[in-house]
C-alpha positions in Angstrom: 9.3 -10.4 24.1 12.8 -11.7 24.5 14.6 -12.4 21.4 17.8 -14.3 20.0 19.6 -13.0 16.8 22.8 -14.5 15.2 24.4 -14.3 11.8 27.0 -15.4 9.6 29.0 -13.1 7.6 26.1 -13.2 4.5 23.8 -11.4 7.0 25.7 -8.9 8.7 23.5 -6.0 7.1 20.0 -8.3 7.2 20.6 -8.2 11.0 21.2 -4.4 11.3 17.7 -3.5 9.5 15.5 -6.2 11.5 17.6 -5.2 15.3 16.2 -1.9 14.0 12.7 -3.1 13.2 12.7 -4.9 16.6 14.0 -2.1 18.6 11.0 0.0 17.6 8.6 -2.7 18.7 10.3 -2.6 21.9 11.8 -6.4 21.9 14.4 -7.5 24.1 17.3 -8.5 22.0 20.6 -10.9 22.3 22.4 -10.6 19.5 24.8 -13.7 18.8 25.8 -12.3 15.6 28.9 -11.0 13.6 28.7 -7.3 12.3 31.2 -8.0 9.5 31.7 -9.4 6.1 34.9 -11.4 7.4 34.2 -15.3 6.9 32.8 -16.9 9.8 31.3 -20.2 10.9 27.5 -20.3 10.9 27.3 -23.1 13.5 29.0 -21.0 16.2 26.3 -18.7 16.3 23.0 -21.3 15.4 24.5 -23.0 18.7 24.1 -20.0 20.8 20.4 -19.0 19.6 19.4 -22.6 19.7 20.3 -22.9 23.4 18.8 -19.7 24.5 15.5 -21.2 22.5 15.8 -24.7 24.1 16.6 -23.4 27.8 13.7 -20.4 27.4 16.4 -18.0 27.9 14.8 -16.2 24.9 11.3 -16.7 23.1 12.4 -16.9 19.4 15.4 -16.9 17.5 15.9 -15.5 14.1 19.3 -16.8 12.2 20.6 -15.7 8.9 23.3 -17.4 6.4 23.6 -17.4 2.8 21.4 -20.0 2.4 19.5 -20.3 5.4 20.0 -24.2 5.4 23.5 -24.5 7.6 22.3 -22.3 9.9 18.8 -23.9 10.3 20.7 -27.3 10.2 23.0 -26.7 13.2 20.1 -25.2 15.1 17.7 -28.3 14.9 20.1 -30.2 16.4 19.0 -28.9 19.9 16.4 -30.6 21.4 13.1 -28.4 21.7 14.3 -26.1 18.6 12.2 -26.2 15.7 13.7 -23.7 12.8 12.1 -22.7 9.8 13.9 -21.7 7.3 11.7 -19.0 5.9 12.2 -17.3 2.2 8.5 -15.4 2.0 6.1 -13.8 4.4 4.0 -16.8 3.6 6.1 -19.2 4.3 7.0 -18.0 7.9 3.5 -17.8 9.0 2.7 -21.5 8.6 6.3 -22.4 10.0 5.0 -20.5 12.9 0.8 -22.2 12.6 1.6 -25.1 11.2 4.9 -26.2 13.0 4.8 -23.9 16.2 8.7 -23.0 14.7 10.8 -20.9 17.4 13.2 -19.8 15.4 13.1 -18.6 11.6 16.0 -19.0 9.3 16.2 -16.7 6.8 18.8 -16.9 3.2 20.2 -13.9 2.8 21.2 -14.7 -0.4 18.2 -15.4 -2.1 15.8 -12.5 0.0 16.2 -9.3 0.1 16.4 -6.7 2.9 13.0 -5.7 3.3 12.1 -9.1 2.2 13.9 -10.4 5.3 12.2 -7.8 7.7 8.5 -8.5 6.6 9.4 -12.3 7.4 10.7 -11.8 10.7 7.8 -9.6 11.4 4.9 -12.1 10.3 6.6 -14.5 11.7 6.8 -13.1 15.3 3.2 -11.5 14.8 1.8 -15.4 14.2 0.4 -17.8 16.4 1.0 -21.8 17.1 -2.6 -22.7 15.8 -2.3 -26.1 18.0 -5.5 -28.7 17.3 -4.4 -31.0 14.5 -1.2 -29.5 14.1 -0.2 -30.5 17.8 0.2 -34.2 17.8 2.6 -33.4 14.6 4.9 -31.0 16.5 4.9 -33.4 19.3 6.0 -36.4 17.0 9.4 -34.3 16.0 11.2 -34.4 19.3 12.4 -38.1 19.2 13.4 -38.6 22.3 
């Protein structure tokens, strides 16, 4: 599995413990992200995960900002992206059942470390359940 990764400077330590979770499961990884606390802007690197998403460069994104909302923002503003921004285990499984999300958006502020890892994990583990839920993720592409 082929996987996009980019950060602001809230997540620069978030990202270090889920490229290691990832490298262990043998993922491919691109990683968009800063490695330092220096301020950054979140939308340079939502842009670059987004468009590996939308051009199946990759096959899911994981972002992280302070919040999770700018990041998750900037990234839904690609056609074919649907991010999730993700603050429990729970809540990243039915992004990815529910709203066949690609990309998970996680608040490093208000999650913790291992917190962040478990979410990226269920949420990569998870499957689009389709049926009902299909017609819905059709109706949020606009164009």
């Amino acid at each position: 599995m082929k996987i996009a990764i980019g950060n602001d400077h809230a997540g620069p330590e978030y990202k270090k413990a889920i490229l290691e979770m990832l490298s262990a499961k043998g993922y491919q990884v691109t990683n968009y992200g800063t490695d330092t606390t220096d301020s950054v802007d979140y939308p340079d690197f939502a842009h670059l995960v987004a468009t590996d998403v939308a051009t199946a460069k990759v096959d899911f994104g994981i972002l992280i900002c302070g919040s999770g909302n700018g990041i998750s923002m900037a990234a839904n503003k690609h056609q074919n992206v649907r991010a999730g921004l993700c603050w429990i285990k729970e809540i990243a499984v039915l992004a990815r059942q529910h709203n066949d999300a690609n990309i998970v958006s996680i608040p490093a502020r208000f999650t913790s470390i291992p917190q962040a890892v478990e979410i990226v994990e269920a949420f990569l583990s998870t499957d689009f359940e389709g049926g009902r839920h299909q017609n819905r993720v059709h109706k949020i592409a606009c164009s």
